[in-house]
C-alpha positions as a Markdown table, in Angstrom:
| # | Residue | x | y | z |
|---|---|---|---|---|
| 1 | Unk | 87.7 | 90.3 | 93.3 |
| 2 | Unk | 91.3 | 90.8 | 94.7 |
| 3 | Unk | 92.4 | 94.2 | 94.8 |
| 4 | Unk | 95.2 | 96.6 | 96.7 |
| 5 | Unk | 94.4 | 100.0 | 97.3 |
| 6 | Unk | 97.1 | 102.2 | 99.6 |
| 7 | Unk | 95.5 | 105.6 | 100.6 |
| 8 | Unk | 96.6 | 108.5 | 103.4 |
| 9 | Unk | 99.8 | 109.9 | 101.8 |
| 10 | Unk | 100.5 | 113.6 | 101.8 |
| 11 | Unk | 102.9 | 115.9 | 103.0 |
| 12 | Unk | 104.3 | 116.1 | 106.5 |
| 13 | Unk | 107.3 | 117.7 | 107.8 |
| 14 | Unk | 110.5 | 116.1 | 109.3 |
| 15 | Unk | 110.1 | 114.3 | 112.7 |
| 16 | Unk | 106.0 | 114.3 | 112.6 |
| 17 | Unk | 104.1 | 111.2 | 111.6 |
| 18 | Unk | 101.6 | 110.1 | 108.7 |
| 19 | Unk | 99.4 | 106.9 | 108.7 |
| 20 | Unk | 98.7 | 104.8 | 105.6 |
| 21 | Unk | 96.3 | 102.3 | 104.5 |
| 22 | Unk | 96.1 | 99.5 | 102.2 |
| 23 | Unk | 92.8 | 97.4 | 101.9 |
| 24 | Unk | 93.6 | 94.3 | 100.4 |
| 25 | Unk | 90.7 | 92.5 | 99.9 |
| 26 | Unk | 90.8 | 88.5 | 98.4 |
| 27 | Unk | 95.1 | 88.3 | 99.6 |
| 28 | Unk | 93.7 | 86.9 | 103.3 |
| 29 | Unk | 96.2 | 83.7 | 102.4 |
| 30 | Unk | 99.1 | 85.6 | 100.7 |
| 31 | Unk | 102.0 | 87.2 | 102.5 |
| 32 | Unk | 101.2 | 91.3 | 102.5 |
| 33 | Unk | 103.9 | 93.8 | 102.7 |
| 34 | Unk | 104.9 | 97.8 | 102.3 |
| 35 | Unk | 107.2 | 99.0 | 99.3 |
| 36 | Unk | 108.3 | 102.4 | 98.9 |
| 37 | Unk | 109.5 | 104.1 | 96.2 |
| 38 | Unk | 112.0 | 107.3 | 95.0 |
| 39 | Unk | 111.9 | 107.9 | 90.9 |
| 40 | Unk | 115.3 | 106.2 | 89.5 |
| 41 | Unk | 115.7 | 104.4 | 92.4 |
| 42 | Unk | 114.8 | 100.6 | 92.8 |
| 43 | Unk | 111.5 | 99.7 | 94.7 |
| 44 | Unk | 112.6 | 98.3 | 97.9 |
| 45 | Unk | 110.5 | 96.9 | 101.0 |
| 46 | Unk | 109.9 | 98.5 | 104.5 |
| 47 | Unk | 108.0 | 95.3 | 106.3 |
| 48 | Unk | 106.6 | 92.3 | 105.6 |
| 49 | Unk | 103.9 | 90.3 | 106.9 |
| 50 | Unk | 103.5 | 86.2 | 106.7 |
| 51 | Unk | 100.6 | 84.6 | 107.7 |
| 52 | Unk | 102.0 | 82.6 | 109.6 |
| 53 | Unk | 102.8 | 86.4 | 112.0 |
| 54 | Unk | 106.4 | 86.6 | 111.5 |
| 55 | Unk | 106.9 | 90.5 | 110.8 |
| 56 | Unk | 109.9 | 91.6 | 108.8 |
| 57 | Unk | 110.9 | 95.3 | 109.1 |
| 58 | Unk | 113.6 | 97.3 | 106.7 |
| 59 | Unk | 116.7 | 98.1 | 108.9 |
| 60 | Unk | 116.0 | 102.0 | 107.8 |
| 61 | Unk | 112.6 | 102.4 | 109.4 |
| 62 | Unk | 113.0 | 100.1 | 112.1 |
| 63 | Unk | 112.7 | 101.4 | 115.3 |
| 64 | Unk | 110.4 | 104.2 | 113.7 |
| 65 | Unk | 107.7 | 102.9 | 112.2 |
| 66 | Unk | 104.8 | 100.8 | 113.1 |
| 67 | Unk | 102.8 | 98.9 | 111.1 |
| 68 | Unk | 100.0 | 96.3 | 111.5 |
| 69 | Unk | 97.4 | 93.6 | 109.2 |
| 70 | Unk | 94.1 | 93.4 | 110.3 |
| 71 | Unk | 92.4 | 90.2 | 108.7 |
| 72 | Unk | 89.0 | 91.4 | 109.8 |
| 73 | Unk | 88.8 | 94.7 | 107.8 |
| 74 | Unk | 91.6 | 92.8 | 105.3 |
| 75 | Unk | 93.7 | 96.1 | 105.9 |
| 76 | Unk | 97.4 | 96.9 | 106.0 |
| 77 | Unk | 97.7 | 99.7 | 108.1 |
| 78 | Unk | 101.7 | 101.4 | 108.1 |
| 79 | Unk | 102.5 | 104.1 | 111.0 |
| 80 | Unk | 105.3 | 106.9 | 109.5 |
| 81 | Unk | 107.2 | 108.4 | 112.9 |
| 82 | Unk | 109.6 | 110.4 | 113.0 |
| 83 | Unk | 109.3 | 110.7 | 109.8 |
| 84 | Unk | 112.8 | 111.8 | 107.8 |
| 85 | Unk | 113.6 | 113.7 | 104.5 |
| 86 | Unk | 114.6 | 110.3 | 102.8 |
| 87 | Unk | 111.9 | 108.7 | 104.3 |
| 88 | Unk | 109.9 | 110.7 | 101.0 |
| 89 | Unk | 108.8 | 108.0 | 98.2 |
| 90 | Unk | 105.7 | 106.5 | 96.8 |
| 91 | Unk | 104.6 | 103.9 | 99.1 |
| 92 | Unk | 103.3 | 100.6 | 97.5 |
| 93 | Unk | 101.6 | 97.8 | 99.2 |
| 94 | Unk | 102.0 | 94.5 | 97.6 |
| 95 | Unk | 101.1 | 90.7 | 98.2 |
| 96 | Unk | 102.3 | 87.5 | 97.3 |
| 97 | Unk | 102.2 | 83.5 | 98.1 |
| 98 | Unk | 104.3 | 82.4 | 101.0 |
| 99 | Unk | 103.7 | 79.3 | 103.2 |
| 100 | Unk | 99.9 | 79.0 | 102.4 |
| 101 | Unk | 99.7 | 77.3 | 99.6 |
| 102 | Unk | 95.5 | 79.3 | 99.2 |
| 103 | Unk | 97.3 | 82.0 | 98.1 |
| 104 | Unk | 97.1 | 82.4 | 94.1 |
| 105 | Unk | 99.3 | 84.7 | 93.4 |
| 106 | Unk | 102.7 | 83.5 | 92.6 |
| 107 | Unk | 104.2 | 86.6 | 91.5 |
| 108 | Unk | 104.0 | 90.1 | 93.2 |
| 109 | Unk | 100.7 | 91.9 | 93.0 |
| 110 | Unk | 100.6 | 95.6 | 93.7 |
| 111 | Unk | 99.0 | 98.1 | 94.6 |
| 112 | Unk | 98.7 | 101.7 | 93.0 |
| 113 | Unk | 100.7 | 104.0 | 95.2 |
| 114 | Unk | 100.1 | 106.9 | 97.7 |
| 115 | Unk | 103.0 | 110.0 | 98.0 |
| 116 | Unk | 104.5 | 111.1 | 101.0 |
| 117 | Unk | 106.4 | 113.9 | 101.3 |
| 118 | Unk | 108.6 | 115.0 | 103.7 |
| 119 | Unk | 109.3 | 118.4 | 104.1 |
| 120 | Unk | 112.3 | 119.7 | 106.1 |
């Protein structure tokens, strides 16, 4: 059974780091990717992964963050550093079909969300 699951948020104060998870079992084919989240504001992505390994990062956190997919343990791992004010949100992972045509999930699936805080 598919399923997204982020995990690891919590509270950290500016310029420190903060790692989160997201096992995503049954999306090995689909394209996996980071989302975060401030209430009223839209849902927008930090990075993306394709299977093919292209990597596409947000122009806010890049530079800052680090992020990687491991197929083995089917895990989206997202590194926070230098972590900012605005960097605060609910963080989503999500997943979707790209080039591999295995995938089955047209639309976006996500996950349920971890908070991160962080504190000046």
């Amino acid at each position: 059974q598919a399923q997204l699951v982020e995990s690891g948020g919590g509270s950290v104060q500016a310029g420190g780091s903060l790692e989160l998870s997201c096992v995503a079992r049954g999306f090995s084919h689909c394209v996996l990717a980071w989302y975060r989240q401030t209430p009223g504001q839209e849902r927008k992505f930090v990075v993306k992964f394709y299977t093919d390994g292209a990597i596409i990062w947000d122009e806010s956190v890049k530079g800052r963050f680090n992020a990687s997919r491991d197929n083995i343990k089917d895990t989206l791992w997202l590194q926070l550093n230098e972590a900012k004010t605005e960097d605060t949100a609910t963080y989503y992972c999500a997943a979707w079909r790209g080039f591999d045509r295995l995938c089955p999930y047209i639309h976006n699936r996500w996950g349920q969300g971890t908070q991160v805080t962080v504190s000046a």
